[in-house]
N, C-alpha and C positions, 0 to 999 in steps of 0.2 A: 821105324818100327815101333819105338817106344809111343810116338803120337798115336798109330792104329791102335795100338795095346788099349791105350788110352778110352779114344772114342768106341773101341767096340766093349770095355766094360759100362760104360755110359750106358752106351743102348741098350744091353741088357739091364742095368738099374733103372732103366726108363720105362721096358717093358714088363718088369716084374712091378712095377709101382703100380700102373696103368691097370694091368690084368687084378691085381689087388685091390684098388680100390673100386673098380667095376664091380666089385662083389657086396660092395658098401648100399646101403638104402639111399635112395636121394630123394629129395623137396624138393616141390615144387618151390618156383620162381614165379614170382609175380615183377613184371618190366616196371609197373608203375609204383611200384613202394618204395621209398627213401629209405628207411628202417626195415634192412633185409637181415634175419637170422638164421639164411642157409647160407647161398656160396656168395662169396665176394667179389666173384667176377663172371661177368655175362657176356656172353661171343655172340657178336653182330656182323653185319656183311662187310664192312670195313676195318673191324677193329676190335675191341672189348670196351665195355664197359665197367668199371672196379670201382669198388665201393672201401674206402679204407677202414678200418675198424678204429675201435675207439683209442685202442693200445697206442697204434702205431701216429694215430695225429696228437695223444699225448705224450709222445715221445718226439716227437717234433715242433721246431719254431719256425721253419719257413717254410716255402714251395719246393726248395731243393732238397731239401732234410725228409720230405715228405714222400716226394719218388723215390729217395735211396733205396727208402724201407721197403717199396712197390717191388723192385725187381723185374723192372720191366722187361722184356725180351726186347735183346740188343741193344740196349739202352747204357752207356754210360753216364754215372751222375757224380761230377769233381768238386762234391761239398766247399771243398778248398778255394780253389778255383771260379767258383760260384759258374759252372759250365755242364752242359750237356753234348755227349757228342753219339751220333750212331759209331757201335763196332763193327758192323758189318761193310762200312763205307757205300750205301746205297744213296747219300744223298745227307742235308740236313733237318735239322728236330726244330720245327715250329713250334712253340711256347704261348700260350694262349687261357686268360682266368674270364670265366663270361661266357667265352667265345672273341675275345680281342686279344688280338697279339701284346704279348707283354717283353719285357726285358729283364734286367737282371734286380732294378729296382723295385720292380712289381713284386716278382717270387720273393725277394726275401721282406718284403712287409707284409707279405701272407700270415695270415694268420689263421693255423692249419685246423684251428676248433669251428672255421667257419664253412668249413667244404663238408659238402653234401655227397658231390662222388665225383669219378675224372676218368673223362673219353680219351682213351688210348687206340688211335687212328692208324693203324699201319698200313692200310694202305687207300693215302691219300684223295691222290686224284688229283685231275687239273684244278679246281675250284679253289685250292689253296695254295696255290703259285708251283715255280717252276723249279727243281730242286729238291722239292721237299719230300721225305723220304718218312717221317713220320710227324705225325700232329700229338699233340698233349694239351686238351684243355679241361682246366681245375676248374668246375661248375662250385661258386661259393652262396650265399647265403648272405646279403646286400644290411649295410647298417642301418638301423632307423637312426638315431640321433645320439650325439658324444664325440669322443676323440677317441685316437689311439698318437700317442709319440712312441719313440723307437730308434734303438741303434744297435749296428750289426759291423761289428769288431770282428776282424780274420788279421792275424799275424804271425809270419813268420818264425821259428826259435832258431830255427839254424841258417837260415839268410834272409836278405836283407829283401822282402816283399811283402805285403798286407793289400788291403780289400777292406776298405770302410763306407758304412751308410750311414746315414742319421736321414729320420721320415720325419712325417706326422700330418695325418688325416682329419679332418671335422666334418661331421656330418649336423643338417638339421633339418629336419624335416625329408625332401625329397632330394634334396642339393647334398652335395659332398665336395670338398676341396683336399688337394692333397700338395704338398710341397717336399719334395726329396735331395739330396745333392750327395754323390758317393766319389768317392777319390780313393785311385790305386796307384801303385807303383811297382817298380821291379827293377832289381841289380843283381844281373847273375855275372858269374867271372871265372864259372865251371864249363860253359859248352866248349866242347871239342870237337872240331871236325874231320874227319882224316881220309882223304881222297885219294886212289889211285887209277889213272887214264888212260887207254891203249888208244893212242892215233893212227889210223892205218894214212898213210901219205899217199899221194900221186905217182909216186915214185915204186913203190909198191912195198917200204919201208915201214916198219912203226916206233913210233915216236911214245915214248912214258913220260908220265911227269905224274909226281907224288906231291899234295899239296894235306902240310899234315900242321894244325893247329897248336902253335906253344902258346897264346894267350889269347882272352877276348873277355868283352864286355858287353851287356845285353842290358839293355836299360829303356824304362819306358814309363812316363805320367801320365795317370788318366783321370780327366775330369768331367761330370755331368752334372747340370741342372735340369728338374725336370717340375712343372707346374701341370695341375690337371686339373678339371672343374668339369664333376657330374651331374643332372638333373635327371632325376627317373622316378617314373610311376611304373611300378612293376607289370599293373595291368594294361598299360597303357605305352609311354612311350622311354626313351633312351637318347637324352642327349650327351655328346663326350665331347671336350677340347682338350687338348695336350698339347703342348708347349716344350721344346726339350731343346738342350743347344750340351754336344760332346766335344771336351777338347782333349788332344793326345798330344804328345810329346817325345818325341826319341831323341835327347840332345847330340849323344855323340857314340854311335856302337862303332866296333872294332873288331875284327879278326886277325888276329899277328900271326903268318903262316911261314912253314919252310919248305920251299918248293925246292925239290931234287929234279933236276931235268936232265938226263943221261948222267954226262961228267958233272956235272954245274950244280953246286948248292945256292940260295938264298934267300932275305929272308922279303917279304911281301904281307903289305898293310890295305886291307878291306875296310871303308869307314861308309858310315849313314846315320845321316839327322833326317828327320823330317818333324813336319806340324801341320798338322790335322784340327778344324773346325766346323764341327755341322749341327747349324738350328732345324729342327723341324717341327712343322706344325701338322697334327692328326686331328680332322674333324669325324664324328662321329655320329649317325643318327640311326634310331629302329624305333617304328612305327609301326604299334598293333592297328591295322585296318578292321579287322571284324575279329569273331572269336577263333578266325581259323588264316586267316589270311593274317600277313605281315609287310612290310619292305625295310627294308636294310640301305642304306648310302654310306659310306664312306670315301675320302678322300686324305692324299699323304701328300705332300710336300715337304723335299728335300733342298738345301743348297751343301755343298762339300766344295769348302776350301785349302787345297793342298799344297805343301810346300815341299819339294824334293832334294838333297845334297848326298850324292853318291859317287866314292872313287875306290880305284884299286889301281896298283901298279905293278900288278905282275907280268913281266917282260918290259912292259912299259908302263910312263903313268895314263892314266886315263879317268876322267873324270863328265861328269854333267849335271847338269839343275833342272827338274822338272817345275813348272807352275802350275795347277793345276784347277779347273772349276768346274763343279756339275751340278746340275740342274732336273730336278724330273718331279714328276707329278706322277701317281697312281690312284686311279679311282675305281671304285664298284661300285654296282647295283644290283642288290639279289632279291627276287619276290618270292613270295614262298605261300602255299595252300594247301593246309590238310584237309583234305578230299576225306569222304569215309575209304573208299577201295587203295586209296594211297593215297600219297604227298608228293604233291607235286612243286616244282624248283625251276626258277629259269634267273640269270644272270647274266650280266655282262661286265668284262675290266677291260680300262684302258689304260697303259702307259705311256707316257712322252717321256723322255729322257735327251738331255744336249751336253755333251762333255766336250770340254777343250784344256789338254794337257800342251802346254811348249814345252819344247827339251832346250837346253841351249849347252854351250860346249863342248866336247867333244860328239854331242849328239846333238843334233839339228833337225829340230824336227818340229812342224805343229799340226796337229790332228784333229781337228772339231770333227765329233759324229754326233748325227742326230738317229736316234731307235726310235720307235714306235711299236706298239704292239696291243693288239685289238681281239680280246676273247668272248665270244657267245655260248651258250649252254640251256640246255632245258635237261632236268632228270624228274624221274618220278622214283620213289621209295613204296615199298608197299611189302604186305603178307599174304600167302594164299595157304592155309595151311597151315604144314610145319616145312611153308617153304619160305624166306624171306629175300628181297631183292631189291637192286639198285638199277637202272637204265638207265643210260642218257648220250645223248649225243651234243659236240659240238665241233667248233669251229674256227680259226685262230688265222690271222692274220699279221706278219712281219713286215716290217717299213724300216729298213736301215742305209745312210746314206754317209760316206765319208769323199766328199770330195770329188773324184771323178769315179769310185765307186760304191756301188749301191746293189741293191737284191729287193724282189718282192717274195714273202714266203708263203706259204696259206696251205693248212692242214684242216682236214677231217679228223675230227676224236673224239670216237664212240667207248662207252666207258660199260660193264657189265658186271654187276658182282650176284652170286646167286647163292646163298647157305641154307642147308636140309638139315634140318636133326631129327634122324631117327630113334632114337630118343630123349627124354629131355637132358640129360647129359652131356650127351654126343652134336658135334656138330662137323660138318661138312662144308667146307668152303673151296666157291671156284672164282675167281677175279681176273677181267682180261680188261687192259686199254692201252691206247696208243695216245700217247704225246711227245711232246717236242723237245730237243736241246737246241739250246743258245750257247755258243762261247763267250767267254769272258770277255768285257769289252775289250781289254788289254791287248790279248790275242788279234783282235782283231783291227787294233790300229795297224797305220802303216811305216810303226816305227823301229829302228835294229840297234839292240843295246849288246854292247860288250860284255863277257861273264868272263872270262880270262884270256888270257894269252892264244889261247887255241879255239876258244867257241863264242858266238854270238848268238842273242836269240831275235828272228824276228817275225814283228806279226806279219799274219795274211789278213789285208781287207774285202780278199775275194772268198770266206769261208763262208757258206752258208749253214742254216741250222739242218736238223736233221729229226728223221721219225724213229719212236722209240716203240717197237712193243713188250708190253709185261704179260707175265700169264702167271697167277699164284693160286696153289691146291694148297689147305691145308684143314689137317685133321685135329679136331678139338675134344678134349675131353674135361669137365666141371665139375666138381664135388664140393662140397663147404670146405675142406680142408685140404681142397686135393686141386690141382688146375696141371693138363698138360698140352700140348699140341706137338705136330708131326706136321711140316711146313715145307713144300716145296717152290722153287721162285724162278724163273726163268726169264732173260730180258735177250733182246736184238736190238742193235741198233742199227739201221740199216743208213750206210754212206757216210760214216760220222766223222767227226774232228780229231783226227790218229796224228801220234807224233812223227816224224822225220827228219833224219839230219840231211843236208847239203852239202857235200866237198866241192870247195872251188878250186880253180887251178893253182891258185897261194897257200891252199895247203888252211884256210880256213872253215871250220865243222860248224855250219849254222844252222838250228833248230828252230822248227816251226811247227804248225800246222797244216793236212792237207785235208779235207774229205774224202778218203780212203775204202776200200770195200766192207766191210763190217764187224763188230767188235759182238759177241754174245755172251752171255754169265747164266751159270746154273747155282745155284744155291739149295741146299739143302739140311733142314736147321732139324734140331729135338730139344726140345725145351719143358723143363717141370719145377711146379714152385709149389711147397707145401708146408704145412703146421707139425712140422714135428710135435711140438708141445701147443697147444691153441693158446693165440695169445703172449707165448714166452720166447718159442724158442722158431724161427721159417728157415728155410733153406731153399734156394735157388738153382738150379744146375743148369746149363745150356752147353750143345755141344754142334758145332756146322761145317760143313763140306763147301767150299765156293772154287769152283771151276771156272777156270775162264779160258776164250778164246779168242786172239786175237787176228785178223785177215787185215794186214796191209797193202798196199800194191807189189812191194818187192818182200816183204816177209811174212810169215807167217808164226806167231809164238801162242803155248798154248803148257799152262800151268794150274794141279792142283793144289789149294792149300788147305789145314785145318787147323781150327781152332774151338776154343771155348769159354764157360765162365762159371765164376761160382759167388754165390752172396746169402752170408748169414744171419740173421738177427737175434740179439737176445733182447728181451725186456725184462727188466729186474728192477721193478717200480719207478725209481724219479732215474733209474742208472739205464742207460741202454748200449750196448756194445754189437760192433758191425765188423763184420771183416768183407770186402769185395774183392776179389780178382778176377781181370780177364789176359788169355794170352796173347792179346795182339792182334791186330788184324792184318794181313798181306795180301796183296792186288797184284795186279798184273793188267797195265794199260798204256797199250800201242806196243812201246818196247823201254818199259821201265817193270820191272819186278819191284816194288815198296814195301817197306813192313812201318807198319806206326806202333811204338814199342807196346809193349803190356804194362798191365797197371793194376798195382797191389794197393791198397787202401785197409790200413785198418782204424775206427774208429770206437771213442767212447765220450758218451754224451750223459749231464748230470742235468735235470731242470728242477732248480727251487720255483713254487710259485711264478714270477714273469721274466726269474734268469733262468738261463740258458749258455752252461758250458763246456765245450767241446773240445776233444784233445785228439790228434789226428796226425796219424804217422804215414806216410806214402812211402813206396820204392823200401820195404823196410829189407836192412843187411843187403842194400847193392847201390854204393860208393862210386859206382861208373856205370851208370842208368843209359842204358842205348833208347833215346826217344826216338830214332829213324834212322833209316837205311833204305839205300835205292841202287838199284846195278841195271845198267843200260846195256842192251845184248842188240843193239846197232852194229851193220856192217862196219861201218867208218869208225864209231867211236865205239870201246868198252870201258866202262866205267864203274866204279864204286864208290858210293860216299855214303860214309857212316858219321852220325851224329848221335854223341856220346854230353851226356850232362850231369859234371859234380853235383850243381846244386837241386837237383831234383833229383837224385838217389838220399835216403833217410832223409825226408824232408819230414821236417814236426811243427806242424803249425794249433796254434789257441785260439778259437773263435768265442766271442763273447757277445751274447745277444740279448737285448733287454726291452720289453715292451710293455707299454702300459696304456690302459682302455682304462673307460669314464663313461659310465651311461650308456654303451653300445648295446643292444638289439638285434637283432638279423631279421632280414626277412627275406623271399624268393626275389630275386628280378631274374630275365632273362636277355641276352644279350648275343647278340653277330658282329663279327669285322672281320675283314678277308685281308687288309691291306697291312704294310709295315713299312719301315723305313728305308731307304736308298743307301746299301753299302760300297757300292762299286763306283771306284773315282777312277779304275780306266787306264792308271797310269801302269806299262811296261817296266818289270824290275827282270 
């Protein structure tokens, strides 16, 4: 009750805002000026287009510092963390300056006096891979000639984790060189997990077992070197190489648990190392063809080398070693022509990918699969009016082969977005398309790992992918001071990859995958972001409804949840103070109910000249931070496990950032790349 309370004063503050500032004069917009002095943000058939002001990029030192301030709808931004996550859980946030996908070294040698304005894409499309659930690319303003060095200090005060980079750029003439190397780490000794399990038996008994966390250690090094070498004529062309090799580390984690199992106490040890190595090399090229034509190439090469050591011995011991290697290549080719009546687009990407994981020990297992995947597209962009539109059709084709099983897939996916503004304020948006899911290769090896005493999980390499349709309405409203929308989201997934457990006749619960009859989600968002004071003081509000329904073969579950978010900004010259929270997000898929905790951030940030320092409290006054929870409402098994973390309740961390330019310049280039790096090594946990 207290949540409705909640949400329906929203919507009234959302509606009283909206019918108020309707009543305000509004300016025109001009699409083509950089140096805009009405609204900040312009609503296009995919997304917005936002334009930061000068406050807010001098109040920031990187690319993450720089979204905080934005307040993007559904957008989380964990300065700390140096991480972007959707709260809505539709998928993840592609990162992109130019138009090329970046990382985490890129955004923080941003240097946010360089950007011009930044495409906020929510609703993607096939074009930008599979997954992706929103784009963000920071359009910047290219160096003629100098340097920039730089280092970006993130550290712990109340435990034992940091986040370090050190850069540095030279530019001369058309060439630019960059060298970076960033090293993390982390020792928590706060996660707690505390599980309790109802087994229904063959017998037609049930079986409990309580498995509740007295200690653990969570540890992990990470290392990157990353080399890049650009040459560009803004007018002309775009060459990119990048160079980058990731190394991780997990020496020794642990969970020390007390398993209560009817009469029976004891206690039971969870251990995992692994190491992790992956070089890759990103080639890059754009070529202006005429003054309206282009083409774009890119190509990604991956190698991932894995090493796995994992046991637990509850009930019994159990133990194995995965080895792990992958291989894959991704390329594209997009042409592009602006027509006067539109712009027209045609593309094509292809993927190869080869993994081979061996298990050995208790698990016995080896799995080479070879993926393939083959996408075509043509779209056209254009305006008729005060009507503006996106069309395009295409076409995709899956090659997957593990051993004596294999699938051929091939979809049609036609994509349509159509926005009317009746007047120049107002905007009307309708977006439909269909595309595809893949399961994770893991799932679909054909190998069966043990999780405890009672349950196993194993892949199926008979899953195939499946068709997804979306449909999103949404109502916009633009003011210089004022920006809201009224969003409605609707998705089917027709046959998809739904969980299910297996009883065997030994009384063993094993979890998989099947292609099941359908899973749907409604979504329904209110969202408003405005100038209290212009300039000093913004606020943020969001508030959403997400529905889901799930249609398995033998069950049927279907749950609504709500949530919200709120983000402040003051600026008070070189001083700028932030507070963000959101409540969480919770799901419902196949037959897990999930919440991924909420997340309170308060922050204040001092910049002299080219330092920059930042003091940053999270989780503030809660000493036992619930990051997750999941309850399984399976006939066979009911479950709950909660994941509770000391050290991320009052976490206070110091970031220090410091950069120095020489001779630097700006000038326009423009830039495409579709492609990114190979994360998935395939391997079954």
């Amino acid at each position: 009750m207290d949540t409705m309370k909640r949400i329906n004063i929203l919507l009234v503050l959302f509606v009283y805002a909206l019918v108020g500032s309707a009543q305000n004069e509004t300016k025109t917009i001009e699409l083509g000026e950089v140096e805009i002095k009405a609204a900040k943000v312009i609503h296009k058939p995919d997304g917005q287009i936002i334009y930061p002001t000068e406050t807010q990029k001098n109040a920031s030192h990187s690319g993450y510092s720089i979204l905080q301030k934005l307040s993007l709808p559904n957008i989380r931004v964990d300065e700390v963390s140096q991480s972007l996550s959707a709260i809505d859980g539709r998928g993840s946030i592609q990162l992109r300056i130019n138009g090329i996908i970046v990382g985490r070294e890129e955004m923080l040698a941003l240097s946010p006096g360089s950007i011009s304005r930044i495409d906020f894409i929510d609703n993607p499309g096939v074009r930008y891979g599979e997954g992706i659930a929103y784009v963000i690319n920071i359009l910047t303003r290219r160096a003629d000639s100098g340097y920039t060095v730089g280092i970006d200090l993130t550290q712990a005060l109340t435990v034992k984790s940091g986040n370090d980079l050190i850069y540095g750029k030279w530019n001369a003439g058309n060439s630019e060189l960059s060298l970076s190397y960033n090293f993390g780490y982390k020792d928590f000794k706060g996660n707690r997990t505390h599980e309790t399990a109802h087994y229904l038996l063959t017998d037609g008994s049930t079986h409990t077992i309580e498995r509740n966390d007295l200690a653990s250690r969570s540890r992990n090094f990470n290392n990157g070197l990353q080399l890049k070498y650009n040459l560009a004529d803004s007018a002309d062309y775009v060459f990119q190489a990048s160079l980058k090799a990731d190394f991780s580390h997990i020496p020794n984690n642990y969970n020390r648990k007390r398993i209560i199992e009817e009469d029976e106490q004891y206690i039971a040890t969870q251990r995992e190392c692994n190491r992790s190595s992956s070089p890759v090399l990103d080639l890059y090229f754009f070529k202006q063809l005429t003054s309206r034509q282009s083409l774009t190439l890119n190509a990604v090469g991956t190698y991932i080398a894995t090493s796995l050591r994992s046991s637990y011995d509850e009930g019994a011991p159990y133990a194995y070693r995965v080895e792990g290697k992958t291989y894959s290549l991704m390329s594209e080719a997009i042409y592009e022509n602006r027509l006067k009546p539109f712009t027209f687009t045609a593309g094509a990407n292809y993927m190869q990918k080869y993994t081979k994981n061996k298990y050995t020990g208790d698990v016995n297992s080896v799995n080479p699969m070879h993926n393939r995947s083959v996408y075509a597209f043509a779209e056209i962009k254009g305006k008729l009016g005060p009507i503006r539109y996106v069309a395009g059709v295409g076409g995709s084709y899956l090659d997957y082969r593990q051993q004596a099983h294999d699938y051929q897939y091939w979809l049609f996916r036609p994509k349509a977005s159509v926005a009317y503004n009746p007047v120049q304020a107002v905007q009307l948006k309708y977006d439909f398309q269909i595309s595809e899911h893949v399961s994770r290769v893991a799932m679909i090896s054909n190998t069966s790992i043990r999780n405890n005493s009672m349950e196993w999980t194993l892949g199926n390499p008979d899953i195939r992918p499946n068709r997804e349709q979306a449909h999103t309405f949404q109502i916009s409203y633009t003011h210089p001071r004022f920006q809201s929308f009224v969003q409605a989201y609707g998705k089917r997934c027709h046959q998809p990859n739904m969980a299910t457990y297996i009883r065997t006749e030994d009384n063993r619960f094993v979890y998989t995958q099947l292609n099941q009859k359908e899973i749907d989600v409604l979504n329904l968002m209110l969202y408003a972001n405005g100038w209290i004071v212009p300039d000093k003081l913004s606020i943020a509000l969001s508030g959403t409804l997400f529905r889901c329904f799930n249609f398995g073969e033998d069950y049927t579950h279907c749950k609504t949840f709500y949530s919200g978010t709120a983000n402040v900004q003051a600026y008070l010259g070189k001083l700028t103070l932030s507070a963000f929270m959101d409540s969480g997000f919770r799901f419902l898929e196949g037959e897990t109910e999930g919440f991924n905790g909420s997340f309170v951030s308060l922050n204040a940030s001092y910049r002299y000249k080219n330092l920059n320092l930042s003091l940053a409290w999270q989780q503030p006054f809660r000493n036992r931070y619930k990051q997750f929870q999941s309850d399984v409402y399976n006939r066979y098994v009911r479950k709950t496990t909660a994941l509770h973390c000391r050290d991320l309740g009052n976490f206070v961390s110091l970031n220090i950032a410091w950069k120095f330019s020489h001779g630097r310049a700006y000038k326009d280039v423009r830039r495409n790349i579709e492609q990114k790096a190979d994360k998935d090594t395939g391997i079954l946990r």
